[in-house]
C-alpha positions in Angstrom: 0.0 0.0 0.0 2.7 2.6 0.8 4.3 1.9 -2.7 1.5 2.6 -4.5 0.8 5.9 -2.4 4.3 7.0 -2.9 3.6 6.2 -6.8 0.6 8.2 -6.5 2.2 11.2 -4.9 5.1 11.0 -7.7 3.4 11.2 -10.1 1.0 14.5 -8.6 3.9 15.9 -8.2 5.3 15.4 -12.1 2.0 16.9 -13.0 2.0 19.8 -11.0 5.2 20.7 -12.0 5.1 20.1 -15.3 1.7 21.9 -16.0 3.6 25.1 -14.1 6.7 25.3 -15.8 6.2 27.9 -19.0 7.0 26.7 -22.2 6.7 29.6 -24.2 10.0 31.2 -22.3 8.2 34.2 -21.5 10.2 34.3 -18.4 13.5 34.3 -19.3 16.4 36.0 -19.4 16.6 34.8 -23.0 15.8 37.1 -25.6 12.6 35.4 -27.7 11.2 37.4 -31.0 7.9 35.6 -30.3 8.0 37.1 -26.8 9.3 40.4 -27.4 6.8 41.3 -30.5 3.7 40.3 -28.2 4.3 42.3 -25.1 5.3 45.4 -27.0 2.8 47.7 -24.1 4.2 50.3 -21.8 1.8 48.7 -19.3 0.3 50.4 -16.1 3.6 50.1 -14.4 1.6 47.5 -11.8 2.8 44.7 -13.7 6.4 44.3 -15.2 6.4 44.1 -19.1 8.1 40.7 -19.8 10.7 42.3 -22.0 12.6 43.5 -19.7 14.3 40.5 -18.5 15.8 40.0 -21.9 17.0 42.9 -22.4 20.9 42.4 -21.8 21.0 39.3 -24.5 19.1 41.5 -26.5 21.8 44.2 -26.1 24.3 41.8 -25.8 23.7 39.5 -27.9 21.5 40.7 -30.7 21.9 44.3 -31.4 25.0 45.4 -33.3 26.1 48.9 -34.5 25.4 48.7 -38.5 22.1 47.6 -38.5 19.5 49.1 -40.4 16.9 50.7 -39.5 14.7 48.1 -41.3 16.8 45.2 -39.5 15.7 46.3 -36.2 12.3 46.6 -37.3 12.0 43.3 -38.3 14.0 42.3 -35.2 12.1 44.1 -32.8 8.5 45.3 -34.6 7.1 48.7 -34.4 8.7 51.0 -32.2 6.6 52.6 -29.7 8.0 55.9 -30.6 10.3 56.9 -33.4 11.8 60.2 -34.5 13.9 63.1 -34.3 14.8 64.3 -30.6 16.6 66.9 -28.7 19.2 65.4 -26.9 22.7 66.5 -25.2 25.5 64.8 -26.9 27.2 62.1 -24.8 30.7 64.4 -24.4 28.9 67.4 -22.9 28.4 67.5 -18.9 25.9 69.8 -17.3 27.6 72.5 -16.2 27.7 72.9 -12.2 26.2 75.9 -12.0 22.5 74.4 -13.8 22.3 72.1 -11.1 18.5 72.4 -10.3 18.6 70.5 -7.5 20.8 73.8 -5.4 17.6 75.5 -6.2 15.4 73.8 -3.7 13.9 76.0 -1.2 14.9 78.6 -3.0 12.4 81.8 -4.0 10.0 81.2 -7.1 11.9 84.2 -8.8 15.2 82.1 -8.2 13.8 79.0 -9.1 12.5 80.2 -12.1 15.7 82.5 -13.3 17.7 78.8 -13.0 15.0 77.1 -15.4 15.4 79.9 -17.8 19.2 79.2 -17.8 19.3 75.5 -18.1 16.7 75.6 -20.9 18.5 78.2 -22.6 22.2 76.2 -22.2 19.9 72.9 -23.1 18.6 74.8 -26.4 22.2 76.0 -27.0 24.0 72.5 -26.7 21.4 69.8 -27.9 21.2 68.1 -31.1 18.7 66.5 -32.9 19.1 62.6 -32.7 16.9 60.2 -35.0 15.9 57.8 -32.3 13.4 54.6 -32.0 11.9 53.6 -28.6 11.0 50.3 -27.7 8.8 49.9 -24.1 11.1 47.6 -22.1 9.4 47.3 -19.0 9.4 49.2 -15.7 11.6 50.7 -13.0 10.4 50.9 -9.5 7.6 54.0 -10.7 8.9 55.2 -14.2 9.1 53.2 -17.2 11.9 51.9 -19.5 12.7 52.2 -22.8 15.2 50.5 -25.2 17.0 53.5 -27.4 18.0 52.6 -31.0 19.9 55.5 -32.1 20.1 55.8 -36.2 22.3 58.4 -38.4 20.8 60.2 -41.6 21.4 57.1 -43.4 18.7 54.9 -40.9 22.6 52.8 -40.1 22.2 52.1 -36.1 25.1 53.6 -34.6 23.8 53.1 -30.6 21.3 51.7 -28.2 21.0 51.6 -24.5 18.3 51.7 -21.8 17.3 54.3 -20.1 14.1 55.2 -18.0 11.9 58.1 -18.7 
């Protein structure tokens, strides 16, 4: 009799592990197309978008520099946002003296003379990138996005993550 209960639990237990493990790989670190191209939602940031687990071997292993921009499309889908941007070239550093944070507690006439001169320096020193966002999941309250950077001739020349 104990055999056959022991049997009995084994094989319960084969079931019930086997009917919980996921074999679509939707929780992997592994980057899957499949995967990627069906949970391509920002989300309500409640749950975590399943891309963002694979997002190093995507980087890592699946991304290069020379793509097209039609390679990545076909890669990755539809971006969620793609276009031309105002951003700060990598080599330039904020200058000290824009640092809104020193203007905490400070009057709204300060506060609002330091905005003026950060937007101004910001208008001065940004370019425009050509960019593609992918949604890649959240952070603890802001979401993530996978940036594809492309030059005039649509030729990836970066990506990276970054939270917005």
């Amino acid at each position: 009799m104990k055999k056959q209960t022991l049997i009995l639990l084994t094989l319960v237990f084969l079931v019930c592990f086997l009917s919980c493990s996921d074999k679509s790989n939707k929780y992997s670190s592994q980057f899957d197309q499949k995967i990627w191209l069906e949970n391509s939602e920002v989300g309500n940031g409640l749950s975590q978008n399943t891309r963002a687990g694979k997002i190093d071997d995507l980087i890592e292993n699946h991304l290069e520099k020379g793509m097209t921009k039609s390679d990545i499309i076909e890669l990755l889908g539809n971006p969620y946002k793609d276009g031309i941007e105002l951003r700060l070239p990598a080599n330039i550093k904020v200058p000290d003296s824009l640092d809104i944070i020193s203007t905490v507690g400070k009057s709204k006439e300060i506060r609002e003379e330091m905005l003026d001169h950060w937007n101004n320096w910001y208008a001065e020193n940004s370019q425009p990138d050509t960019l593609m966002l992918y949604a890649a999941g959240w952070s603890l309250i802001d979401p993530n996005f996978l940036v594809v950077k492309l030059d005039d001739k649509e030729i990836v020349n970066d990506f990276w993550l970054e939270q917005h």
